[in-house]
Chimera marker file (.cmm) of the C-alpha trace (Angstrom):
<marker_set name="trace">
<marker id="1" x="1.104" y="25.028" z="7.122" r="1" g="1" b="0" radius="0.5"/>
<marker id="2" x="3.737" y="22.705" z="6.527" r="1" g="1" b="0" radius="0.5"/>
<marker id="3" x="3.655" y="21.646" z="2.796" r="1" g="1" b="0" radius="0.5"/>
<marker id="4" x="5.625" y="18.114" z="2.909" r="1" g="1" b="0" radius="0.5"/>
<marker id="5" x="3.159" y="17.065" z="5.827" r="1" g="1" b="0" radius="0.5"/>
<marker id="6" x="-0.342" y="17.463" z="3.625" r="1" g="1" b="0" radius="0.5"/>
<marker id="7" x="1.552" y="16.162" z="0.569" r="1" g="1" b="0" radius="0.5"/>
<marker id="8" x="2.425" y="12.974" z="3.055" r="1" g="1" b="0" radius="0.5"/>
<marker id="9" x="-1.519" y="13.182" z="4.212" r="1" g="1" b="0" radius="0.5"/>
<marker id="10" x="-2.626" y="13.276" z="0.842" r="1" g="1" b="0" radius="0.5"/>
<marker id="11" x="-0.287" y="10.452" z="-0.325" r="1" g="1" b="0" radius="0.5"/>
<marker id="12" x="-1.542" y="8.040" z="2.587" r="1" g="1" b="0" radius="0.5"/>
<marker id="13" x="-5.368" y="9.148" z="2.036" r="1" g="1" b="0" radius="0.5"/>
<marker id="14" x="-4.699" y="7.589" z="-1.366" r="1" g="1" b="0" radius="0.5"/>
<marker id="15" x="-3.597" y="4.660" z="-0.534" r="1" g="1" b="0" radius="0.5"/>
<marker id="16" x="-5.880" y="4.210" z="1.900" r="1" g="1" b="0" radius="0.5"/>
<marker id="17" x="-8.716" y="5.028" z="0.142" r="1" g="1" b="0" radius="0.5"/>
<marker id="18" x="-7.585" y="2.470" z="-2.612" r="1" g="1" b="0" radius="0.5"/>
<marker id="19" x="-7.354" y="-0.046" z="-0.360" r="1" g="1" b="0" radius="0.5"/>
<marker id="20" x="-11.003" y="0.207" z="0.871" r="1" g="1" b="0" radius="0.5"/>
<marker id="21" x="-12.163" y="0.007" z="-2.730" r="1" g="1" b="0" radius="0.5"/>
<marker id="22" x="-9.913" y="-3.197" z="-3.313" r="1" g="1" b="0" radius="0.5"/>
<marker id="23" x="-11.671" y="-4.510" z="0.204" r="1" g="1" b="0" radius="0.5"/>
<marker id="24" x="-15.616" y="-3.320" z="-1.299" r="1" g="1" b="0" radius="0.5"/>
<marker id="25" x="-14.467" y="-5.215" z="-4.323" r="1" g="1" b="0" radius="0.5"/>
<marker id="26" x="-13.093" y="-8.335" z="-2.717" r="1" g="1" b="0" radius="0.5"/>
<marker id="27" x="-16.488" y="-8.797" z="-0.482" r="1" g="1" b="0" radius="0.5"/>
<marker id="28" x="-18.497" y="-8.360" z="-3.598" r="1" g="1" b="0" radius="0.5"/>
<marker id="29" x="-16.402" y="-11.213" z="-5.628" r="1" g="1" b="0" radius="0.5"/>
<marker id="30" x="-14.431" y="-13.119" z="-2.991" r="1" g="1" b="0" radius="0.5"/>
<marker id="31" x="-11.426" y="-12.551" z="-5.428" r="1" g="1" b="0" radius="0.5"/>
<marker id="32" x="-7.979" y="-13.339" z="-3.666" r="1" g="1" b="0" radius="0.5"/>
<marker id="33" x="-6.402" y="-10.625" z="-6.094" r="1" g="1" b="0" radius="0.5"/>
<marker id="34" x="-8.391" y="-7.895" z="-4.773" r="1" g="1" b="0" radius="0.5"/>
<marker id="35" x="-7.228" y="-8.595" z="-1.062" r="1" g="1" b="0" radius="0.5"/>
<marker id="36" x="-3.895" y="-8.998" z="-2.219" r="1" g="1" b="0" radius="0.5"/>
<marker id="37" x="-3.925" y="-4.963" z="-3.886" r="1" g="1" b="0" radius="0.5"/>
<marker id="38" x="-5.619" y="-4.475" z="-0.477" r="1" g="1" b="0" radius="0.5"/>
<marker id="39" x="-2.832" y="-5.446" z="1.577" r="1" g="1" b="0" radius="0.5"/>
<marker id="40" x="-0.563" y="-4.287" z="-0.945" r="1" g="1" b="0" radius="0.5"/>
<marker id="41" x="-2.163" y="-0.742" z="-0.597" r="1" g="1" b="0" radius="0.5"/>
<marker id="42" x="-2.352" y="-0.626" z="3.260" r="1" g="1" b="0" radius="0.5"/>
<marker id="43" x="1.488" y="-1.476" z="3.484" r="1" g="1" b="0" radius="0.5"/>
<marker id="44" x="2.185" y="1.751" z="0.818" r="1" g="1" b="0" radius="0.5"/>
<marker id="45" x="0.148" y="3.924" z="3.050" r="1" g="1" b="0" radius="0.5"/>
<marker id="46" x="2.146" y="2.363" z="6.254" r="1" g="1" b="0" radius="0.5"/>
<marker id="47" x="5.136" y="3.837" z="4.261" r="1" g="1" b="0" radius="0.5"/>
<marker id="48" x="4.632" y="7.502" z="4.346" r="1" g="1" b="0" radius="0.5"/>
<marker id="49" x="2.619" y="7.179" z="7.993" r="1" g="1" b="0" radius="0.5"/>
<marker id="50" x="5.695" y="5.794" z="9.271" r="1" g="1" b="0" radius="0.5"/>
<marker id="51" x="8.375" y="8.162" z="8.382" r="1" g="1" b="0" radius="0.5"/>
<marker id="52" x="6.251" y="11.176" z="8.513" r="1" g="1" b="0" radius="0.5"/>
<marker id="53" x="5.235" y="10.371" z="12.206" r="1" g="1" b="0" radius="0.5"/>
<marker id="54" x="8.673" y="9.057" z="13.023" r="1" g="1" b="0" radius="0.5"/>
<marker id="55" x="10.500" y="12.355" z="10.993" r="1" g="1" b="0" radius="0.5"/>
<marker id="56" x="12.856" y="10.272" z="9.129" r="1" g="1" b="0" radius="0.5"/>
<marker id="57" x="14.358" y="12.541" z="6.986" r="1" g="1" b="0" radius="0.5"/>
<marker id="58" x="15.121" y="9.995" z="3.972" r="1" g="1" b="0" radius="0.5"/>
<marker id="59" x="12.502" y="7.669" z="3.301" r="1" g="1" b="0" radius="0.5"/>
<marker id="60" x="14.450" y="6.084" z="0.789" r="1" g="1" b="0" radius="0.5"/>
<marker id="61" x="17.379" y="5.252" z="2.918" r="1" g="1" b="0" radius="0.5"/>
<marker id="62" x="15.342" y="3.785" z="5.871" r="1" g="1" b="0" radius="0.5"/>
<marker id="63" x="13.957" y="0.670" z="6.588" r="1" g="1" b="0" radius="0.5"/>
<marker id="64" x="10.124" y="1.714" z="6.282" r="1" g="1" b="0" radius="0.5"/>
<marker id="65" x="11.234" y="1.350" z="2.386" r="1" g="1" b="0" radius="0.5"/>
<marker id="66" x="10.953" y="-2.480" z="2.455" r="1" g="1" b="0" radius="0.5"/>
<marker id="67" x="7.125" y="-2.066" z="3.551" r="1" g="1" b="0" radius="0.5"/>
<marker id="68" x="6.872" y="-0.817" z="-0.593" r="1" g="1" b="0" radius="0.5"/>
<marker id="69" x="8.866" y="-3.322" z="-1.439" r="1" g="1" b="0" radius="0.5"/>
<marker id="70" x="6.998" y="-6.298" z="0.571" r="1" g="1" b="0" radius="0.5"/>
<marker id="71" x="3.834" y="-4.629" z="-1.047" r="1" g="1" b="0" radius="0.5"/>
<marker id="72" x="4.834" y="-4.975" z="-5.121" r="1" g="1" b="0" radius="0.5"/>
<marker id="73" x="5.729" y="-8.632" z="-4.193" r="1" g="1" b="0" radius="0.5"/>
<marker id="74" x="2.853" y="-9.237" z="-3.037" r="1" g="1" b="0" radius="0.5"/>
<marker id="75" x="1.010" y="-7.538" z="-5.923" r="1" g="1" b="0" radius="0.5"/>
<marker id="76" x="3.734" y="-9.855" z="-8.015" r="1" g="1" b="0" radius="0.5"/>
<marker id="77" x="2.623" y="-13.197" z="-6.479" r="1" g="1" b="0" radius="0.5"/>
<marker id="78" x="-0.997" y="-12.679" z="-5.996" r="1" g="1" b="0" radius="0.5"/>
<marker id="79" x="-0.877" y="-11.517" z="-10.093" r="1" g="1" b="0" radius="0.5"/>
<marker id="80" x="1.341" y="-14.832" z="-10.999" r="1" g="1" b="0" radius="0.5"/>
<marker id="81" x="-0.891" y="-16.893" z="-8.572" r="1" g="1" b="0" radius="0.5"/>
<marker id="82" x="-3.909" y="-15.797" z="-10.525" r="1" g="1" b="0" radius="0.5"/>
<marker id="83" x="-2.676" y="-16.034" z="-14.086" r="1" g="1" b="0" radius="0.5"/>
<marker id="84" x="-1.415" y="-20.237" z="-12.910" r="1" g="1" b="0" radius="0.5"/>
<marker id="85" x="-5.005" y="-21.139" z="-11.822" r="1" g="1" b="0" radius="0.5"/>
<marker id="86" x="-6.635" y="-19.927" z="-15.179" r="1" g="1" b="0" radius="0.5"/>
<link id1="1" id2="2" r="1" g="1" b="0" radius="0.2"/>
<link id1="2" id2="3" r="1" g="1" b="0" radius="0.2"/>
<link id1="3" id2="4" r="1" g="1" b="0" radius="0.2"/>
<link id1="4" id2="5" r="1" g="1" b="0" radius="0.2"/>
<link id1="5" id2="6" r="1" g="1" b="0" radius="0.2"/>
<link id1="6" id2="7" r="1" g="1" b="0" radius="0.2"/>
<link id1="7" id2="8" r="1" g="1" b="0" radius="0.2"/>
<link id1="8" id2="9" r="1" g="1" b="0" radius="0.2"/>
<link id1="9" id2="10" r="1" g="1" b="0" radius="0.2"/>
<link id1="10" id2="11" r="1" g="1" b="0" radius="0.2"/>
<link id1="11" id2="12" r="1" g="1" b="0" radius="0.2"/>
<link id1="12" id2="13" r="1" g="1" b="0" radius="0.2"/>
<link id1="13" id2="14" r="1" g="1" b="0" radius="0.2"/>
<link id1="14" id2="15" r="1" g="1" b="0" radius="0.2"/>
<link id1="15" id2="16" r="1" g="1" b="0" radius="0.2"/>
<link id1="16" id2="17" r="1" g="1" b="0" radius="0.2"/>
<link id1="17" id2="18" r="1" g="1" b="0" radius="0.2"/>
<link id1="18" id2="19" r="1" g="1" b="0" radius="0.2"/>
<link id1="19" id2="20" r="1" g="1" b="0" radius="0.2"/>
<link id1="20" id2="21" r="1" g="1" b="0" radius="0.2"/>
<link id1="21" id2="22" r="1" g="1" b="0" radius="0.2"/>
<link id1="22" id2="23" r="1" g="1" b="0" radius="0.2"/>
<link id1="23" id2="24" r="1" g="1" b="0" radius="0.2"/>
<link id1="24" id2="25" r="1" g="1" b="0" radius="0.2"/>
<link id1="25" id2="26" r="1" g="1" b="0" radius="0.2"/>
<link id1="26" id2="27" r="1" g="1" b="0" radius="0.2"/>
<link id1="27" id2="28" r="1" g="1" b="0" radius="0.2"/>
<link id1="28" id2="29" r="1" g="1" b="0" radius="0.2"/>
<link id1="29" id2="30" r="1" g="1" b="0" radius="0.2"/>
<link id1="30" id2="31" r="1" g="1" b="0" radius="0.2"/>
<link id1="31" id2="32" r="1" g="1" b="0" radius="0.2"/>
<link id1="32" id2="33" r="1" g="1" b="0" radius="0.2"/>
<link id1="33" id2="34" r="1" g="1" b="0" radius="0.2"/>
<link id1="34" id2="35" r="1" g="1" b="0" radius="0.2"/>
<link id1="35" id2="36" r="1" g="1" b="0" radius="0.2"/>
<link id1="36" id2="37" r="1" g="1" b="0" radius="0.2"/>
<link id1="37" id2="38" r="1" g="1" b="0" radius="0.2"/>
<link id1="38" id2="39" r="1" g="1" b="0" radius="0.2"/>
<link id1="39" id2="40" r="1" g="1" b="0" radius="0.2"/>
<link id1="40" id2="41" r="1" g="1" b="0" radius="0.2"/>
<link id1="41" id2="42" r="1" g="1" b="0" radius="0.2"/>
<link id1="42" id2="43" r="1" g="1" b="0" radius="0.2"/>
<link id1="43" id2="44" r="1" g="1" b="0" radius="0.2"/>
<link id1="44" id2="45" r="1" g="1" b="0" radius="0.2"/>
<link id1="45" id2="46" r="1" g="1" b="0" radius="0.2"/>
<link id1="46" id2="47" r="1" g="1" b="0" radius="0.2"/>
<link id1="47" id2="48" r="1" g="1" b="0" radius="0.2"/>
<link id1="48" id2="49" r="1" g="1" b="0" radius="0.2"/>
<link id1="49" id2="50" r="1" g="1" b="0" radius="0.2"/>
<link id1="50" id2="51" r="1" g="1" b="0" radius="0.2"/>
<link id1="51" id2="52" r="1" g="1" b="0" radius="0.2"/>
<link id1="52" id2="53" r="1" g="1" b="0" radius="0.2"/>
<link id1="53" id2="54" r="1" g="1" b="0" radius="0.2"/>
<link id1="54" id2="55" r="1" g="1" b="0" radius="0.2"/>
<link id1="55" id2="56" r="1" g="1" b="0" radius="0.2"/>
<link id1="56" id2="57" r="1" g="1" b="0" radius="0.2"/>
<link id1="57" id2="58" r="1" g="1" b="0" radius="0.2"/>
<link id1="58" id2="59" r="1" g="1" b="0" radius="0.2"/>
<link id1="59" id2="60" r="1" g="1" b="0" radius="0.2"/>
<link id1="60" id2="61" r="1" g="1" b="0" radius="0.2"/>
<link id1="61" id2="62" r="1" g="1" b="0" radius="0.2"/>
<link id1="62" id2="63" r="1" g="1" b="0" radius="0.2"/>
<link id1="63" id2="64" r="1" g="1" b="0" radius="0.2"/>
<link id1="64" id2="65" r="1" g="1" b="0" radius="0.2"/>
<link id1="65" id2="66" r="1" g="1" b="0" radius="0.2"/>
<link id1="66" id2="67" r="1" g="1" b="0" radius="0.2"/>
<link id1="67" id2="68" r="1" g="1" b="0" radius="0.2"/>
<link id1="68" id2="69" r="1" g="1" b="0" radius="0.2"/>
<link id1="69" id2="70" r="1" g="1" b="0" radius="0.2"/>
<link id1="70" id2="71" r="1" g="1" b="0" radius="0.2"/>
<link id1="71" id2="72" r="1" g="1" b="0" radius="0.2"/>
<link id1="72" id2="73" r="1" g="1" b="0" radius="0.2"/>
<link id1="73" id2="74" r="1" g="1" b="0" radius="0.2"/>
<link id1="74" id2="75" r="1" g="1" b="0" radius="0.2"/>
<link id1="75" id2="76" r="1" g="1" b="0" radius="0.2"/>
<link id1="76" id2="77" r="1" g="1" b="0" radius="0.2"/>
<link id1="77" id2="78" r="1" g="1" b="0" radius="0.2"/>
<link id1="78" id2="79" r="1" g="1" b="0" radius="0.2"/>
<link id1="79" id2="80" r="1" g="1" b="0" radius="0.2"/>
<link id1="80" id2="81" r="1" g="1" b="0" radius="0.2"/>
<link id1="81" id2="82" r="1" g="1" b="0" radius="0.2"/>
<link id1="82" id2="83" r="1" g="1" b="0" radius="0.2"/>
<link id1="83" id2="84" r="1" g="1" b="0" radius="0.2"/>
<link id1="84" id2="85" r="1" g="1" b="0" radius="0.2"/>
<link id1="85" id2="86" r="1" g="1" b="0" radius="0.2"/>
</marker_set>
């Protein structure tokens, strides 16, 4: 069994699992920040999916990386855009 490929599994069962509970959460309030760490979630989960399935060897050093990047702005925004309506 290759151990880097269920650490990747693991990783992306994570973040997809957190993402489901930010969607269950966002149906129950209709709260824009919970979609937001939804999207946010499924983008870090695209990360691993995408390099594992694609065998970059470097995850840092491709351009999958900007997927986690794109993903903590939008946890950034949604957070300021939440904080500005109060």
């Amino acid at each position: 069994m290759n151990l880097p490929l269920v650490a990747s599994g693991a990783i992306i069962m994570g973040y997809a699992l957190a993402a489901v509970f930010f969607l269950k959460f966002w149906r129950r309030t209709a709260d824009s920040l919970f979609l937001a760490f939804a999207a946010a979630f499924l983008l870090m989960a695209a990360t691993p999916l995408l390099t594992t399935l694609l065998e970059v060897p470097r995850e840092e050093q491709s351009p999958f990386y900007l997927l986690r990047l794109l993903a903590f702005l939008i946890i950034i925004v949604a957070i300021i855009v939440k904080s500005r309506r109060r």
